[in-house]
C-alpha positions as CSV (number, residue, x, y, z in Angstrom):
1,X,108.8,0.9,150.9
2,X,106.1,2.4,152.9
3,X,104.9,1.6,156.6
4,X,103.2,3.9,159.3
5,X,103.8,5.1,162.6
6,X,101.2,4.9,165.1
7,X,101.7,8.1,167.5
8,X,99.4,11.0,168.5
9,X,102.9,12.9,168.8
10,X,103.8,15.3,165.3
11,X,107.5,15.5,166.6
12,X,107.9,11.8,166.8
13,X,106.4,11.5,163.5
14,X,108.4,14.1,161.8
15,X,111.6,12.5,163.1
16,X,110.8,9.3,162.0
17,X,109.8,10.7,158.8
18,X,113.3,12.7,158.3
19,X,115.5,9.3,159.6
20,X,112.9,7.2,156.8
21,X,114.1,9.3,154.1
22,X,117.7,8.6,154.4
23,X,116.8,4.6,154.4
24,X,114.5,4.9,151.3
25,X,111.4,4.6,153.5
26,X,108.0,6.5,153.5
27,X,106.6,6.9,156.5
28,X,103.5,7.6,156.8
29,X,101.2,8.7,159.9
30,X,98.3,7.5,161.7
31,X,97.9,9.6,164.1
32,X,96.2,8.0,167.0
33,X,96.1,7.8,171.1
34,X,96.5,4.1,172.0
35,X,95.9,3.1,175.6
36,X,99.4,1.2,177.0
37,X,99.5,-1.6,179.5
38,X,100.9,-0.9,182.5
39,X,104.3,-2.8,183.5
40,X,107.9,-2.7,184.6
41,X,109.4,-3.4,181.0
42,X,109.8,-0.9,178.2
43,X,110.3,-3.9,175.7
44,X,106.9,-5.9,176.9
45,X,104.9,-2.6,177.4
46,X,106.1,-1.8,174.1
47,X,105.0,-5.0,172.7
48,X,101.5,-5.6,174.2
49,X,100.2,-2.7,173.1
50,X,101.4,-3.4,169.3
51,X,99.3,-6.6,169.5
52,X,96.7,-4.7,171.0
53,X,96.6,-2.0,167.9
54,X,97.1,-5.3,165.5
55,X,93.8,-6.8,166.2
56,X,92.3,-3.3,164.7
57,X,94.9,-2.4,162.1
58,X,96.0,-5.3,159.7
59,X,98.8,-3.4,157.6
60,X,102.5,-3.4,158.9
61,X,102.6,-0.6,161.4
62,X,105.4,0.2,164.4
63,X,105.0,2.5,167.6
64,X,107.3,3.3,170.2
65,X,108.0,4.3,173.8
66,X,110.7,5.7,175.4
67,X,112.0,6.2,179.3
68,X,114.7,7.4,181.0
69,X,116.6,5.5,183.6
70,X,118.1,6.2,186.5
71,X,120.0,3.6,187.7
72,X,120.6,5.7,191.4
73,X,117.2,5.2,191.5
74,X,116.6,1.6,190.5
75,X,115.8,2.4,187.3
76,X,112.8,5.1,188.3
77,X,111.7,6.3,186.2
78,X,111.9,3.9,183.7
79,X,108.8,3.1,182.1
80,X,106.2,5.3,183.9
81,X,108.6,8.4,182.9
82,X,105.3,9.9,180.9
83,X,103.5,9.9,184.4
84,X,106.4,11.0,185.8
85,X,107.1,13.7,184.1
86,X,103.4,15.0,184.1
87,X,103.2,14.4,188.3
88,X,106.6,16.0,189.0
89,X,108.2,16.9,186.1
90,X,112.3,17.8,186.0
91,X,112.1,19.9,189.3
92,X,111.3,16.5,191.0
93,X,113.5,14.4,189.2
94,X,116.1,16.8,190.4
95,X,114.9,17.1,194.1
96,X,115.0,13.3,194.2
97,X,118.7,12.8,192.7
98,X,119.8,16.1,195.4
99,X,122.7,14.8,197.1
100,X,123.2,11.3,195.0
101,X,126.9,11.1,193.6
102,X,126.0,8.8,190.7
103,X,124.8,10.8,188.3
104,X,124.1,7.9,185.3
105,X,121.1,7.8,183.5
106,X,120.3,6.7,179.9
107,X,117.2,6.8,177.7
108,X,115.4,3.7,176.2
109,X,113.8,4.0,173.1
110,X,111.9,0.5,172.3
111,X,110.0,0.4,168.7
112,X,107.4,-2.5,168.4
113,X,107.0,-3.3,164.5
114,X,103.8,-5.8,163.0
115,X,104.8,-6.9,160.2
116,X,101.4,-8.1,159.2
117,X,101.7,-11.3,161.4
118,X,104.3,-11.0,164.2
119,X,105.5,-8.0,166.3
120,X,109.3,-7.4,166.5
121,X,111.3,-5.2,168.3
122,X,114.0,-2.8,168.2
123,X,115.7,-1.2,171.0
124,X,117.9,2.2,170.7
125,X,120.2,3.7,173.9
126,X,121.8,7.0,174.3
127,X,123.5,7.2,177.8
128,X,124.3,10.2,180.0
129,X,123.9,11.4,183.5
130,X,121.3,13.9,184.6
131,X,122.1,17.6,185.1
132,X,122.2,19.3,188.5
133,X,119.8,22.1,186.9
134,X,117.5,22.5,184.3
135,X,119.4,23.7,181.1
136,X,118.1,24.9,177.5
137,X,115.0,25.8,176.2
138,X,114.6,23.2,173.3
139,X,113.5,20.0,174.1
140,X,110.6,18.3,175.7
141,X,110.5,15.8,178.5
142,X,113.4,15.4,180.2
143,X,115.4,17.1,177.6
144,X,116.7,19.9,180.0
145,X,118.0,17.4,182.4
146,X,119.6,14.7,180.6
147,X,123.1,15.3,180.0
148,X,125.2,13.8,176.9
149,X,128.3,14.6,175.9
150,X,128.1,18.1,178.2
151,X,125.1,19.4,177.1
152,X,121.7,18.1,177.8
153,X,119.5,17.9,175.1
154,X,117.1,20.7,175.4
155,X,120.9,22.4,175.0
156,X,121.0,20.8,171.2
157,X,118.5,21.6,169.9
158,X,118.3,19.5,166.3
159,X,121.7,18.1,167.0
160,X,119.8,15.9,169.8
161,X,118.0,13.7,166.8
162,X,121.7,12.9,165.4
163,X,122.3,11.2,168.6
164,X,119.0,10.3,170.2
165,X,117.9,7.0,171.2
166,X,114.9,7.1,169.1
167,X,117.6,7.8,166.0
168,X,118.9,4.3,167.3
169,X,115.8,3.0,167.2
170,X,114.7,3.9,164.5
171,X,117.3,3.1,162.6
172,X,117.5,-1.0,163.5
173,X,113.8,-1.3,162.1
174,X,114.5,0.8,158.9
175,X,117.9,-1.1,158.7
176,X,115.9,-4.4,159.1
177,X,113.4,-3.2,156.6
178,X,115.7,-3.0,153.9
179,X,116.8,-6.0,154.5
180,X,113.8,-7.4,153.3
181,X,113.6,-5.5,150.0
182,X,116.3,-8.2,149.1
């Protein structure tokens, strides 16, 4: 089974490639900006711009978005964590959380699949808490903040896409895709 991933990112691509494999699944890339809606939910944002890119590609495609949440800081940065990271980047993620006790955060991977006619989601969750100093020198985003299992993942290098929560992610819709071979 074949189906493309919309994304103007290679590393995203190449992941989903590598997790396809293991399911049986070709992925394929269209590499491609998309402009997103604006909005408070991953899942919708996520969604809208799925049916957006459906009115101009008609074969089954997925996307997805990601953000990290903080819930010290009601859930900043959530789904502007793109702007976010481009405006003040770890350094002021870390300037904000200075001082805050509860360190919790988790990442939100949401991939928005159109199967041709309908757009479905699938969600994948990694949680953590976020560093008190940037760590590692792998990673993008807020890789060298995030903090799972003692090491944040700009610290794991590869072993970050064993545990991701775009590995979730991905994972539900390629499950759910075999599904249908049946």
């Amino acid at each position: 089974m074949k189906v493309t991933f919309v994304t103007s990112n290679e590393g995203k691509y190449r992941e989903a490639k590598y997790i396809g494999e293991r399911y049986g699944i070709e992925v394929e890339w269209l590499r491609k900006e998309y402009l997103e809606p604006q909005g408070n939910d991953l899942k919708e944002i996520a969604k809208k711009s799925a049916e957006i890119l459906a009115e101009k590609i008609k074969k089954p495609f997925f996307i997805e978005d990601s953000g990290l949440f903080i819930p010290a800081l009601r859930g900043f940065p959530g789904p502007y964590s793109s702007f976010v990271f481009k405006t003040i980047g770890n350094e002021g993620i870390l300037k904000l959380m200075d001082g805050i006790e509860d360190r919790r955060a988790y990442f939100l991977a949401v991939i928005a699949f159109f199967d041709g006619k309908n757009v479905l989601t699938f969600e994948g969750r990694v949680d953590g808490k976020i560093a008190t100093e940037i760590r590692g020198d792998k990673g993008f985003g807020f890789d060298p903040i995030f903090e799972y299992d003692g090491k944040t993942f700009a610290e794991m290098g590869d072993k970050k896409n064993e545990v991701s929560h775009r590995r979730r992610a991905l994972e539900a819709l390629f499950s759910y895709l075999n599904k249908l071979k049946i």
